[in-house]
N, C-alpha and C positions, 0 to 999 in steps of 0.2 A: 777293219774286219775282225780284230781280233776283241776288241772292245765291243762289239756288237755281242759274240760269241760269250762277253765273258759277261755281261749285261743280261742274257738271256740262259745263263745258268744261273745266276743270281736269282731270277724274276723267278726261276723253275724251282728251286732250292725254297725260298720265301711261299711259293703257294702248297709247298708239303709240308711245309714247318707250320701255316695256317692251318690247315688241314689234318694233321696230326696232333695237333693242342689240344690236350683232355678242357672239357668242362667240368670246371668246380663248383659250380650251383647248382649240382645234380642233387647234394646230398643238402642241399638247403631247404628248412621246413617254411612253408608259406600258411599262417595259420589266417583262414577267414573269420569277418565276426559278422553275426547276424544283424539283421536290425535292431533288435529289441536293446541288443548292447551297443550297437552304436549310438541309440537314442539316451538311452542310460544315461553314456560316457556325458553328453550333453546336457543331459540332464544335472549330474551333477558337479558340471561345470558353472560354478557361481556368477566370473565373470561374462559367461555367453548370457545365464539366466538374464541377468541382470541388466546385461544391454539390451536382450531383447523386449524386455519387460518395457522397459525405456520406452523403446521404439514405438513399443505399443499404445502405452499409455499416456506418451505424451506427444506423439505426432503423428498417429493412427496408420504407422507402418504397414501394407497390407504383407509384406514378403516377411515382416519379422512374426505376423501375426498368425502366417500359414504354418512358421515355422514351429513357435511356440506350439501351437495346435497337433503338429507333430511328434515334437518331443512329447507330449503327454500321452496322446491316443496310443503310442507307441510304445514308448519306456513305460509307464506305469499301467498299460494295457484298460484306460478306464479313460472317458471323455469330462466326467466330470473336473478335473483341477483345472479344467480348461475352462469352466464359465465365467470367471472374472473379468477372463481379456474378453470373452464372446459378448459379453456385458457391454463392458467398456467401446470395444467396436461396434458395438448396435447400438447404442444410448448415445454416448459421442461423436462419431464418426459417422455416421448410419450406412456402414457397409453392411452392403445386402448378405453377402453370407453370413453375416455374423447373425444377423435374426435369424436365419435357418439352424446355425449350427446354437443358439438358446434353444431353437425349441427342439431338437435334437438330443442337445445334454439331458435336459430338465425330462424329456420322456425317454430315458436312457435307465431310470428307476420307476419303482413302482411310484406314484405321484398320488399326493392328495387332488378334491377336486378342485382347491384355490389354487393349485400350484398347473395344473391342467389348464387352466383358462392363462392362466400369465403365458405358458407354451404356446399356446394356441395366438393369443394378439402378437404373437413374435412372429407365429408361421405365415399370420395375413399381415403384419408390414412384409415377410419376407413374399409373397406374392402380389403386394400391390407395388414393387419397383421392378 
């Protein structure tokens, strides 16, 4: 009985001692980062570039290719550095979005009329699959 007693001042003692511990990560700063600089950071990350590039260019990666597409639209706020791979995957690959996101880039500027019809035979393969 007395073991019981002294087991259950323990257990009572232990939940006020939990209970009364200040928290220290009260005064810890949590800084968020936006997109743009997460894309960035990625961006000039050589090694990520690089693999992705890989991915893309030599085994028509669709996940590394969404990603690259990302990092660009994103970090440099502009779709154009993006056209190489959307190239690459429309001409090699013949993945369907890639002919939508050519003819997207390519009328993303003011376009000559040669450069208008090249957009345009991109937008009907991207509608005849």
């Amino acid at each position: 009985m007395k073991q019981i007693k002294i087991a259950l001042i323990f257990f009572i003692l232990l939940i006020i001692f939990a209970a009364c511990k200040k928290e220290n990560n009260v005064d810890e700063i949590v800084e968020s980062e936006n997109s743009a600089s997460y894309f960035q950071k990625k961006l000039n990350n050589l090694v990520l570039m690089d693999s992705l590039s890989k991915r893309v260019t030599e085994y028509g990666d669709t996940i590394a290719y969404f990603e690259i597409q990302s990092i660009y639209n994103i970090a440099e706020q502009k779709r154009t550095s993006a056209l190489y791979y959307a190239l690459i995957m429309a001409n090699k690959y013949n993945y369907n979005q890639a002919y939508y996101d050519v003819y997207e880039i390519l009328n993303s500027t003011e376009i000559d009329n040669k450069t208008k019809e090249i957009a345009n035979e991109y937008l009907k393969k991207y509608k005849e699959k």
